[in-house]
C-alpha positions as a Markdown table, in Angstrom:
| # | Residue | x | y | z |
|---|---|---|---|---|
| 1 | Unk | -28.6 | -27.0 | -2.3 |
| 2 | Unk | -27.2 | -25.8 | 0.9 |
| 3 | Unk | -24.3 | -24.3 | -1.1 |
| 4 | Unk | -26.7 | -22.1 | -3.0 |
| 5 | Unk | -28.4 | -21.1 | 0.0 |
| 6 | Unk | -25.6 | -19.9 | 1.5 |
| 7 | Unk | -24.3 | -18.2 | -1.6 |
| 8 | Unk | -27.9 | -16.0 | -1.6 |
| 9 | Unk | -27.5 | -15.6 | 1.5 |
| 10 | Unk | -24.0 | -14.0 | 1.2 |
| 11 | Unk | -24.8 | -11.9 | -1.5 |
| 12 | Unk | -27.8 | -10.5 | 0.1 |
| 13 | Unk | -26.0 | -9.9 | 3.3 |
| 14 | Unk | -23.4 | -7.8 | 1.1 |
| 15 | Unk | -26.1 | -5.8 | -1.0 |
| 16 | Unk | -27.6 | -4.9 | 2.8 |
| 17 | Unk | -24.4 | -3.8 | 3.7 |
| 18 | Unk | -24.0 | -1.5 | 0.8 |
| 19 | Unk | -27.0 | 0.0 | 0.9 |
| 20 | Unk | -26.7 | 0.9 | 4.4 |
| 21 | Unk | -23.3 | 2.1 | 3.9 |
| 22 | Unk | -24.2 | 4.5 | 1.3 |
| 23 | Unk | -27.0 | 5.8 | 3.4 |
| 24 | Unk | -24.9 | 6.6 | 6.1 |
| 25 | Unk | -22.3 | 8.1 | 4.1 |
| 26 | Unk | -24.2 | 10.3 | 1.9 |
| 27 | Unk | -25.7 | 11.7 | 5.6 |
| 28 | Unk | -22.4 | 12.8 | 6.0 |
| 29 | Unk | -20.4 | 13.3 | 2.8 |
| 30 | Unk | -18.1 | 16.4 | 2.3 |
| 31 | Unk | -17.5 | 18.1 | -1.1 |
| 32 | Unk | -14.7 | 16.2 | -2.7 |
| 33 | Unk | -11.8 | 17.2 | -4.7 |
| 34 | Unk | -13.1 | 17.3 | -8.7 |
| 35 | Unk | -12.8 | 14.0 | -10.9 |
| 36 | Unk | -14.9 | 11.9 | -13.2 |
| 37 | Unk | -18.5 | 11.4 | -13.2 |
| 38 | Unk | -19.0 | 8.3 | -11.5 |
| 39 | Unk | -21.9 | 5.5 | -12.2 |
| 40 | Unk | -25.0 | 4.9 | -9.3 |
| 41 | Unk | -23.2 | 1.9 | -7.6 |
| 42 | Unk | -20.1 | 1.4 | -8.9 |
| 43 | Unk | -18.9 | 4.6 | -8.7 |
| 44 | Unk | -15.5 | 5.5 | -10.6 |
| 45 | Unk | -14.8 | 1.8 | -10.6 |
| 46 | Unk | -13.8 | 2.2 | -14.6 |
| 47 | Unk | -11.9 | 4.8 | -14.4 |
| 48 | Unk | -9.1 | 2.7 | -12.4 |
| 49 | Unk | -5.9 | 1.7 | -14.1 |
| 50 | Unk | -6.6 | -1.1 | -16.9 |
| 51 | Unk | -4.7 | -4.4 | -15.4 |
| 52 | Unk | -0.7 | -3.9 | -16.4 |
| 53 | Unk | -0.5 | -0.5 | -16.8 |
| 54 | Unk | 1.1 | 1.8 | -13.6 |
| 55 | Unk | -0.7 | 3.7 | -11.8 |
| 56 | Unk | 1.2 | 7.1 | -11.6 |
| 57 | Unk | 1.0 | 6.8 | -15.5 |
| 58 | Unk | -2.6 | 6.7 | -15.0 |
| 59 | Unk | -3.2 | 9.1 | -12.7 |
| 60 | Unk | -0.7 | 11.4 | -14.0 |
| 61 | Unk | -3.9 | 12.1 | -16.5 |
| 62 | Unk | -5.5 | 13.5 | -14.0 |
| 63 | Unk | -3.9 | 16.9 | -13.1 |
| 64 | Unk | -4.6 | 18.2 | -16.6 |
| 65 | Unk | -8.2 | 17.2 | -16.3 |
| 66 | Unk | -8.5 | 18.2 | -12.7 |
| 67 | Unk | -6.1 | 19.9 | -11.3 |
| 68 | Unk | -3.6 | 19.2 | -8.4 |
| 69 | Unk | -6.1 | 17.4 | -6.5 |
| 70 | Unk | -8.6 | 14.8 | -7.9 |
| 71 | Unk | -10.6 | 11.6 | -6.1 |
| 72 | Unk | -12.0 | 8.9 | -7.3 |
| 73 | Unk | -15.1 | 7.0 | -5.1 |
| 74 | Unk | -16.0 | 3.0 | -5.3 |
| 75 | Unk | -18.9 | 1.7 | -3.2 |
| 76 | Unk | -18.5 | 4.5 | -1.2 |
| 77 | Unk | -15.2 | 4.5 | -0.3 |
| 78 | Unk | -13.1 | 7.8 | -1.9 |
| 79 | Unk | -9.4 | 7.9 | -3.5 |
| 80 | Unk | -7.9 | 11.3 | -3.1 |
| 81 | Unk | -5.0 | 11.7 | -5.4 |
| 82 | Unk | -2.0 | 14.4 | -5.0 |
| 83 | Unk | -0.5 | 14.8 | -8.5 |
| 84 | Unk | 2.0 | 17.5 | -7.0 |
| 85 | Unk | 5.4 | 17.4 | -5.1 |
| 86 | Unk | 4.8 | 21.2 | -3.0 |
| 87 | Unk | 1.0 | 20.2 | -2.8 |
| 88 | Unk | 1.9 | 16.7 | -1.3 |
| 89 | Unk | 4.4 | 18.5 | 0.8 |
| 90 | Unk | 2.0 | 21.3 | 2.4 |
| 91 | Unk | -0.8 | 18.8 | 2.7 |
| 92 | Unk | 1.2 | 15.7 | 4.5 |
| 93 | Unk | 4.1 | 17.6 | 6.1 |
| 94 | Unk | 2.5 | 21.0 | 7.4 |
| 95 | Unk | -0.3 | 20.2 | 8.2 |
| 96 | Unk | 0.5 | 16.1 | 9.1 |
| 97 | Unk | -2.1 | 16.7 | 12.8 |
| 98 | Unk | -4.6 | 16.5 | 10.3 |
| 99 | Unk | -3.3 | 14.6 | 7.5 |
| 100 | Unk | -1.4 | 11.8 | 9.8 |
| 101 | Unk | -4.4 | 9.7 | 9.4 |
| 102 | Unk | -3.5 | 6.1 | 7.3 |
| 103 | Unk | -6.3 | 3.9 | 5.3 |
| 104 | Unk | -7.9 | 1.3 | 6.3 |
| 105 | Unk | -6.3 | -1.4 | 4.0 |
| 106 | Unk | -7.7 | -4.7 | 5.2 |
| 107 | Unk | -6.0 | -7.2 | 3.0 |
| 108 | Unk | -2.2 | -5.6 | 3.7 |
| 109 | Unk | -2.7 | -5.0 | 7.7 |
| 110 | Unk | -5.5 | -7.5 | 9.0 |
| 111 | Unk | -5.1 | -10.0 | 6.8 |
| 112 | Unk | -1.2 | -10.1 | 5.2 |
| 113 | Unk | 0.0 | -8.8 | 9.2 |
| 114 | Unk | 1.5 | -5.7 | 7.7 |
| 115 | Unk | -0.3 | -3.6 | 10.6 |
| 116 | Unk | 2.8 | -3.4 | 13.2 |
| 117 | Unk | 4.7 | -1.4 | 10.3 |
| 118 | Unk | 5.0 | 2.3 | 11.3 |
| 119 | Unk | 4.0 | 3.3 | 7.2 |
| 120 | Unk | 0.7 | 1.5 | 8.2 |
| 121 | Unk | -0.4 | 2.8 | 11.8 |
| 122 | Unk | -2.7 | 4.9 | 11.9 |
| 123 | Unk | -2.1 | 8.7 | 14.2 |
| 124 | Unk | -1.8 | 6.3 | 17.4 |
| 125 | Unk | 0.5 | 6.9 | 20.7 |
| 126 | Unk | 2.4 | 4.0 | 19.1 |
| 127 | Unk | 3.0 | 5.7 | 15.9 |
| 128 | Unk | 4.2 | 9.1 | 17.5 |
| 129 | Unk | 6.7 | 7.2 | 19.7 |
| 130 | Unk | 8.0 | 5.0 | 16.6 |
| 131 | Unk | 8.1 | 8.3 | 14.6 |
| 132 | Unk | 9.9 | 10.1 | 17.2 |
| 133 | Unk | 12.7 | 7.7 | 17.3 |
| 134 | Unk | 12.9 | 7.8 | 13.6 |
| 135 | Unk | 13.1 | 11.2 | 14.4 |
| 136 | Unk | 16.1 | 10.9 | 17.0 |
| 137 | Unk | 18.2 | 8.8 | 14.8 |
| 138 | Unk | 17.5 | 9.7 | 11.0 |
| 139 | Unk | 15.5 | 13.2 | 11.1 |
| 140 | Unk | 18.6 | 15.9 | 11.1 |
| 141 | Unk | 21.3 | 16.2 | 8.8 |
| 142 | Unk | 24.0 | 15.4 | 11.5 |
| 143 | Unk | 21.8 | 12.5 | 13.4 |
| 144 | Unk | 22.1 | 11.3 | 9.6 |
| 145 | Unk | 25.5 | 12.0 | 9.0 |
| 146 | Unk | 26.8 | 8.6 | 11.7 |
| 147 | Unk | 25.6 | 6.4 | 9.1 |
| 148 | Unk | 27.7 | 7.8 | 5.9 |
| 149 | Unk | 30.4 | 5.3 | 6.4 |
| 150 | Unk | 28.1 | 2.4 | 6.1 |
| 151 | Unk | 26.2 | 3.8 | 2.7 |
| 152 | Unk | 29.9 | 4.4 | 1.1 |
| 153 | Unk | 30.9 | 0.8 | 2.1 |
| 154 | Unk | 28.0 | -0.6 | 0.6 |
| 155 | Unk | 27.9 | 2.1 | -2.7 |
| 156 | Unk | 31.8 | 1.0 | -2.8 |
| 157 | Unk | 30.8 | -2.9 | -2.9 |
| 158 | Unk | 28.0 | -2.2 | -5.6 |
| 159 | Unk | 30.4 | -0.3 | -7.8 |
| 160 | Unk | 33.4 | -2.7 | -7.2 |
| 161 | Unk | 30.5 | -5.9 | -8.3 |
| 162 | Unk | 29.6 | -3.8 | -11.3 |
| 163 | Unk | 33.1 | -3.1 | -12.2 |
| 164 | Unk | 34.2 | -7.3 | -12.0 |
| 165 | Unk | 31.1 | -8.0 | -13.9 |
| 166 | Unk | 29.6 | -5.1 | -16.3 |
| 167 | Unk | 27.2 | -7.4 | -17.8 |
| 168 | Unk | 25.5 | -8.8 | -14.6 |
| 169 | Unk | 25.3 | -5.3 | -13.4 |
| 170 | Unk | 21.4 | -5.3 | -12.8 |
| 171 | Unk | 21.5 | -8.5 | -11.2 |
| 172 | Unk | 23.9 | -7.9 | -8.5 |
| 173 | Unk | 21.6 | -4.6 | -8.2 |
| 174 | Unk | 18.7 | -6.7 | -7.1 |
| 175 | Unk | 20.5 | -9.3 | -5.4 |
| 176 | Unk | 23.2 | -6.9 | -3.4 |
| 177 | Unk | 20.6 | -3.7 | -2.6 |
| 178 | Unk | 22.7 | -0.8 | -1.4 |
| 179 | Unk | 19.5 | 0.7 | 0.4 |
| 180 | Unk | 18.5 | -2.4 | 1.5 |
| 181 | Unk | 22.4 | -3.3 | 2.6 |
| 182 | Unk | 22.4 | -0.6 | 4.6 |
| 183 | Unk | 19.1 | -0.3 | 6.2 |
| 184 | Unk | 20.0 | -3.8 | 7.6 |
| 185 | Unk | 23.6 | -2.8 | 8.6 |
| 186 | Unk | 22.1 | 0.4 | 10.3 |
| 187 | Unk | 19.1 | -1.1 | 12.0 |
| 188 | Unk | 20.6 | -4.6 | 13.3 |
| 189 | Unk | 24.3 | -4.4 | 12.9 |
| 190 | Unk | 23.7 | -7.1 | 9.9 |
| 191 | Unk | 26.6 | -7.5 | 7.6 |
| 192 | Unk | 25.0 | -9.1 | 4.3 |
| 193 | Unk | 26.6 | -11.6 | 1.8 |
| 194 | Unk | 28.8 | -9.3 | -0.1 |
| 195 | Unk | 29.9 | -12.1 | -3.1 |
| 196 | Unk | 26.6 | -13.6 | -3.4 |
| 197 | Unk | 22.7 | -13.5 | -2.9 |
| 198 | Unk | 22.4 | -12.5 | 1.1 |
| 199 | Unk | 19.3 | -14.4 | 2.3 |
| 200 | Unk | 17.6 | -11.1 | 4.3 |
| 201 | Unk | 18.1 | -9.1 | 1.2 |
| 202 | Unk | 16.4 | -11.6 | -0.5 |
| 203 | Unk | 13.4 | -11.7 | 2.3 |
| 204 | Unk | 12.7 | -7.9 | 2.2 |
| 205 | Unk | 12.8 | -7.8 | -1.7 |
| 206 | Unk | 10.2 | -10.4 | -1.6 |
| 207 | Unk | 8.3 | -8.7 | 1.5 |
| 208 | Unk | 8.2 | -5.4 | -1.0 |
| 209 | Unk | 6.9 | -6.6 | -3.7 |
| 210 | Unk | 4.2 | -8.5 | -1.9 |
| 211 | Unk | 3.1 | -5.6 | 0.2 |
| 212 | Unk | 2.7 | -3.7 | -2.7 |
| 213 | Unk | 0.6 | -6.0 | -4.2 |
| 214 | Unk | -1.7 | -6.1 | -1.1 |
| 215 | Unk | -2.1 | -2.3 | -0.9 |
| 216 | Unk | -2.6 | -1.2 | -3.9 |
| 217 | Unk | -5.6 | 1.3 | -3.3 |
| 218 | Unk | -8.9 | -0.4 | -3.7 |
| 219 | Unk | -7.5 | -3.1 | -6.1 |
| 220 | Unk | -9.0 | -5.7 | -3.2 |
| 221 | Unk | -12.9 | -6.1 | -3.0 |
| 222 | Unk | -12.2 | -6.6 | 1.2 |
| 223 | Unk | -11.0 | -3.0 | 1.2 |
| 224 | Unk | -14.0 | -1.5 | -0.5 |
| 225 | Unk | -16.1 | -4.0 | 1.9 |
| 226 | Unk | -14.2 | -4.6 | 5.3 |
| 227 | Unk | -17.3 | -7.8 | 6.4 |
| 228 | Unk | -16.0 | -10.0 | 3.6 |
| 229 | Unk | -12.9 | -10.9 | 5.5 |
| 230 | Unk | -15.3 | -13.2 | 7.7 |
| 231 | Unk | -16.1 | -14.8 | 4.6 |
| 232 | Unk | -14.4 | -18.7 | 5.4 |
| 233 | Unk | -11.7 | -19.3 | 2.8 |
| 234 | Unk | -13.5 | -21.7 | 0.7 |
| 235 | Unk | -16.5 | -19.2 | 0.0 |
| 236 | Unk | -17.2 | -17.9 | -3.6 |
| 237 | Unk | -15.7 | -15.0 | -4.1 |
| 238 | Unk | -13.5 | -14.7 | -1.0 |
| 239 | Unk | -10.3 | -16.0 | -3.2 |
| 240 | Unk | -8.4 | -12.9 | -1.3 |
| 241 | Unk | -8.0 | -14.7 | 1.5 |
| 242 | Unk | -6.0 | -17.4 | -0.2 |
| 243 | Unk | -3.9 | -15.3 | -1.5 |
| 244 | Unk | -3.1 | -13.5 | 2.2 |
């Protein structure tokens, strides 16, 4: 009985909360980029891709229907998609003072820690000074050029592993990264395995994949409502939070 009770109570704590979202944000909504019609409460929530299929196939849909610039809204909360490269470019690189802005992707920052990553801060002092480091070391053709020798060494051990063993080619792709390789050897002076699985390698492959499970863009009901990450673990419906 208590169990139920606090079940009601959740849910009617969460339909509060959306109705006083979308009160407040229809106050203050701006015309959007053109999309589909979406539904009362759910919004575009069906036009989202179908589970298994990528999303830049689905989307991709959208410039012919829309344009260059389409968004998609769920409970409030929009999706503005750029389906062009010199679009993209004008939008995020000209004009990044106004554009520099990140989303607020609960589940990857708060609750899987990703938050301390510069592609995740938001237009913070922080995130100017990591950026301007970037900047220092990476951002010009010649402060690029010091780390040639250590892409070559690593394209050279990719090719040599491909070369010994043409049929395991993919796999020593995966398990030997050349980006990853040399990110590593650029960033910490770490040399990895170069004859079999390197344990870092290894960490950061898993470390991608899981981060882009956790931000895919609205794909997690806590990012659509932020208060149900003070849900307690064991609550129904808060099966996220196991999975952080």
């Amino acid at each position: 009985m208590a169990v139920t009770s606090l079940v009601v109570w959740g849910l009617a704590s969460l339909i509060g909360y959306f109705v006083y979202h979308q009160s407040t944000q229809g106050k203050k909504q701006r015309k959007l980029p053109p999309g589909p019609k979406p539904h009362p409460i759910l919004g575009n929530l069906k036009h989202f891709p179908p589970d298994g299929t990528p999303e830049y196939q689905h989307w991709i849909k959208h410039k012919d229907l829309y344009g260059d610039i389409s968004s998609v809204t769920v409970l409030g909360m929009t999706l503005v998609i750029i389906h062009d490269k010199q679009v993209a470019h004008d939008l995020l690189e000209q004009a990044s003072s106004k554009t520099s802005g990140r989303p607020m992707m609960v589940m990857a920052n708060k609750l899987c820690g990703y938050e301390s990553i510069v592609l995740c801060q938001s237009y913070t002092p922080t995130f100017r000074r990591c950026r301007k480091y970037l900047h220092r070391e990476l951002g010009t053709k010649v402060s690029a050029a010091q780390f040639r020798g250590v892409q070559e060494t690593e394209i050279n051990r990719q090719l040599v592993r491909a070369l010994n063993e043409p049929g395991k080619w993919l796999e020593h792709f995966k398990t030997g990264s050349s980006a990853g390789a040399a990110v590593l050897k650029m960033a910490y002076g770490y040399t990895i395995e170069p004859h079999k699985p390197d344990p870092l390698v290894n960490l950061i492959d898993k470390m991608m994949m899981e981060f882009s499970l956790a931000a895919v863009p609205m794909a997690w009901a806590v990012d659509i409502i932020p208060a149900l990450q003070h849900l307690p673990e064991n609550f129904p419906g808060a099966a996220f939070k196991k999975t952080a």
